[in-house]
C-alpha positions as CSV (number, residue, x, y, z in Angstrom):
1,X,0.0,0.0,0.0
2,X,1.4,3.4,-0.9
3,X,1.1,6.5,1.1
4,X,-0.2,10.1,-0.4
5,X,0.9,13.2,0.5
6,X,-2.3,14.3,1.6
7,X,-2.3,11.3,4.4
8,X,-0.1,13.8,6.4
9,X,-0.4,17.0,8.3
10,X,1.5,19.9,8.7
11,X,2.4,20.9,12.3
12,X,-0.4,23.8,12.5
13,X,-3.1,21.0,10.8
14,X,-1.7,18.4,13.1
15,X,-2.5,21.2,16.3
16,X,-5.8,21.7,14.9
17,X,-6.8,18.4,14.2
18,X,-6.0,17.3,18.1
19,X,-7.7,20.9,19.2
20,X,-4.0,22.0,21.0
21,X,-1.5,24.5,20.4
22,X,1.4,24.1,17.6
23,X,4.3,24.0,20.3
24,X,2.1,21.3,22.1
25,X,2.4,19.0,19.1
26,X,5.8,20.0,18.6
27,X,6.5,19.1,22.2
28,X,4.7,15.8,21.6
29,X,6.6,14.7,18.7
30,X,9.9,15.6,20.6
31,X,8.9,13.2,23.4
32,X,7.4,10.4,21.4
33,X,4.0,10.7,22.1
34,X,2.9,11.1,18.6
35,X,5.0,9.8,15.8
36,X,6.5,12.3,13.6
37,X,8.4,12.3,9.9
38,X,10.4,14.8,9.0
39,X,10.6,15.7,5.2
40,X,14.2,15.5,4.1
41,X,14.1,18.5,2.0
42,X,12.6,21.6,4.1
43,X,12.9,19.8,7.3
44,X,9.1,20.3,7.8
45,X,7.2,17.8,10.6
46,X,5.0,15.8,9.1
47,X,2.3,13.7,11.1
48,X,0.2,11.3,9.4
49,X,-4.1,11.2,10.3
50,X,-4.0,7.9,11.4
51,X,-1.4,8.1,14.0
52,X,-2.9,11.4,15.1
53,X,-6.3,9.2,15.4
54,X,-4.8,6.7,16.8
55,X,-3.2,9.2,19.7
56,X,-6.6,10.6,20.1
57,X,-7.8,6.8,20.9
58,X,-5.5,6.1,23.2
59,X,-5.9,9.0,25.4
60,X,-9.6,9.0,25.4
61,X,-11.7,8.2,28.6
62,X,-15.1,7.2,28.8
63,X,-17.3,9.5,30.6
64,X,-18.9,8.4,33.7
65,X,-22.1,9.9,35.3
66,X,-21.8,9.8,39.0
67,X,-24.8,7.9,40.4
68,X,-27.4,10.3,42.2
């Protein structure tokens, strides 16, 4: 299976796509929280929707009503 460019996100698309700031994602990225590539010809970041998805997963928590 090949991968398009338009499978990836910039930093500020990645930001906005997990609702958090650009240096969040940057710090995220840095500490391996998210999985990053790094185009080898501007240096850009570039994060891929499905591992941003899968982030979002995996820090989600189900919401829990507190009985009356």
């Amino acid at each position: 299976m090949s991968e398009k460019l338009s499978d990836y996100l910039m930093t500020a698309e990645a930001a906005e796509f997990l609702g958090v700031s650009q240096n969040t994602v940057r710090t995220w990225a840095k500490e391996g929280k998210i999985k990053v590539r790094v185009n080898p010809v501007n240096n850009y970041r570039l994060f891929r929707r499905k591992d941003l998805q899968a982030f979002l997963d995996s820090v989600a928590k189900p919401v829990t009503r507190k009985a009356k």
